[in-house]
N, C-alpha and C positions, 0 to 999 in steps of 0.2 A: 344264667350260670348252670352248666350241668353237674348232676350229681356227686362223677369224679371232682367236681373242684370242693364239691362240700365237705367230700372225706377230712377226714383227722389229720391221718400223713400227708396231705396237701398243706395245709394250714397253716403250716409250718414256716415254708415255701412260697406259697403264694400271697406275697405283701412288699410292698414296692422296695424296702427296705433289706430282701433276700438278699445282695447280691454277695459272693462269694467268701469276698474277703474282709466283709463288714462282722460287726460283733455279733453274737448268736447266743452261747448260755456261757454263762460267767459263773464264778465259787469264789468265796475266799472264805480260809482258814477260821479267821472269825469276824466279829464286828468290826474291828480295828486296823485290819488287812487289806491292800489292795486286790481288787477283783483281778484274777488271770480270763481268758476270754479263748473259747473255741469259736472260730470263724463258722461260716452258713455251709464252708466246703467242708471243712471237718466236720461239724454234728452230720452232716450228712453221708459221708466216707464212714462217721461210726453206725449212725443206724442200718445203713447198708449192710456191712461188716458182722452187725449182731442179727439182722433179719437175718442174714444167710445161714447163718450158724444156725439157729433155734432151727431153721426151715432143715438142718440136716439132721439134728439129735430131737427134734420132738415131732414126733408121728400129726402131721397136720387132720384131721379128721376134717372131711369135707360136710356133712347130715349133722353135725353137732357145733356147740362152740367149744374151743380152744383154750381154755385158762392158762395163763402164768401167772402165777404169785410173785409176788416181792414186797417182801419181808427185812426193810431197810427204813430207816429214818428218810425224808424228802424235803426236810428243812434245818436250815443251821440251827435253829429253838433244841430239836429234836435231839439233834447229834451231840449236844454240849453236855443234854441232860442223860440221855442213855448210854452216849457209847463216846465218849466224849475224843478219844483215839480214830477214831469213824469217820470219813467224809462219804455219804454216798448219793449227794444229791444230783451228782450228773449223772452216774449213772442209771441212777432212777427214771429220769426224764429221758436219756437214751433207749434204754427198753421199754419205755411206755411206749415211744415213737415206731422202735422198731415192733414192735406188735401191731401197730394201728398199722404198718404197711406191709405188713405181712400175715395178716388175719388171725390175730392171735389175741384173746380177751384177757386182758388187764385185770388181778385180783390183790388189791391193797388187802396187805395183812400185817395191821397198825399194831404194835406191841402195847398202846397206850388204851386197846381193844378188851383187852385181857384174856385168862387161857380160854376159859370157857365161850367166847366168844372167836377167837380163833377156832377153835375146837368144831364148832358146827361150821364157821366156812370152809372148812376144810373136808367137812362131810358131804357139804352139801353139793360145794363142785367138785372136789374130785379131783384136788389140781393134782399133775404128777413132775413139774415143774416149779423149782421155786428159786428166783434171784435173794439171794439172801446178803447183807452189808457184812457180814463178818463170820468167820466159822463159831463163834460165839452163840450167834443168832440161828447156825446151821444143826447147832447142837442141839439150843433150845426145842427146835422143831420137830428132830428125830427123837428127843429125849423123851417130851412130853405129849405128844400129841398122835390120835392115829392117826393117818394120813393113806393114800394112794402114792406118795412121793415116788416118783425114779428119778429124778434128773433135779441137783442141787450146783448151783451157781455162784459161786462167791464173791463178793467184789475185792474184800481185803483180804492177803497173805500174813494174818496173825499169828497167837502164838497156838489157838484151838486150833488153825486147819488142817495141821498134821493128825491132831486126838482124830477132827471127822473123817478123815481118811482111814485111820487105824481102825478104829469102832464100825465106818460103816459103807464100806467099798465095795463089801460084796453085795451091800442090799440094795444101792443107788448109784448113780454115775453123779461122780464129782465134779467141777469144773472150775477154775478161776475165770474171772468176767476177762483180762486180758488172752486167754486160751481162745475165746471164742473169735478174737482177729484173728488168730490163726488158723483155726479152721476156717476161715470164710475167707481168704485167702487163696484158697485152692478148691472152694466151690461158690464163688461171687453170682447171688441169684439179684433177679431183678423182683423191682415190688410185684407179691400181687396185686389183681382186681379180684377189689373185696366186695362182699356181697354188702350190698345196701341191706339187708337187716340183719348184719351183723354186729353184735354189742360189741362197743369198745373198750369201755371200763365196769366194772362191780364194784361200787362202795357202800 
């Protein structure tokens, strides 16, 4: 097997079970809900869709690695207890995907962490990206922590997203997570090749 098959955004993909219109990543609302299902062709039309995006609003640095943070709950436990209004487990798993194929390093930034702990991974990489589940969470980040931030990502249209607009538009580029189908819409990149000693994830 070569290298490329080992990558991350292969893995995905490569298992006899891919085929287009089979089930892929499933949600439901709660324990008690039936699962909804994105096919093998959609998760993949999304990560596409979100690589190309990030590959135009964040400066890909070639000599270094690449951070994006996200800063979202990545289990139904999580969501019930925190933000209980919140689903953001797909797209969690879609930006993790879309970074591994687009050479972009994964920085889980768990709220269940605490600040102080946030506080230094945010010093220490330097993220200037960050997918965040809610302008809630968008707030927290601006509010309390320093940071490198440019580029904030929202999944959910709450009742904060306007406040992070109003307070902080001139200091960062905002974004909803559906805005980013749009942008890549009209700039559709293909995966990179990623360097084999490139980190995938920081936890």
């Amino acid at each position: 097997m070569s290298l490329i098959d080992l990558l991350v955004f292969n893995a995905l993909f490569e298992t006899p079970s891919n085929t287009g219109s089979n089930r892929c990543l499933g949600k439901r609302p709660s324990f008690n809900d039936p699962y909804s299902w994105l096919t093998y062709d959609e998760v993949d039309e999304r990560i596409r869709a979100i690589g190309s995006a990030l590959s135009e609003i964040v400066e890909l640095k070639h000599d270094c690695e690449n951070f994006v943070g996200i800063y979202a709950p990545n289990s139904p436990e999580l969501h019930s207890s925190l933000n209980p209004t919140i689903s953001s487990t797909i797209q969690w798993v879609i930006m993790q995907h879309a970074c591994a194929a687009y050479s972009y390093t994964i920085v889980p930034l768990y709220p269940t962490l605490g600040d102080e702990a946030l506080q230094h991974i945010l010093s220490q990489t330097k993220v200037n990206c960050v997918l965040c589940a809610s302008g809630r969470e968008a707030l927290h980040l601006m509010d309390k922590f320093e940071s490198s931030l440019e580029i904030l990502i929202i999944i959910t249209n709450d009742s904060k997203f306007e406040e992070v607009k109003s307070r902080y538009n001139s200091k960062v580029s905002i974004y909803l997570f559906e805005e980013l189908m749009v942008i890549s819409a009209y700039l559709p990149i293909h995966f990179l090749i990623v360097r084999k000693e490139r980190i995938f994830q920081i936890s």
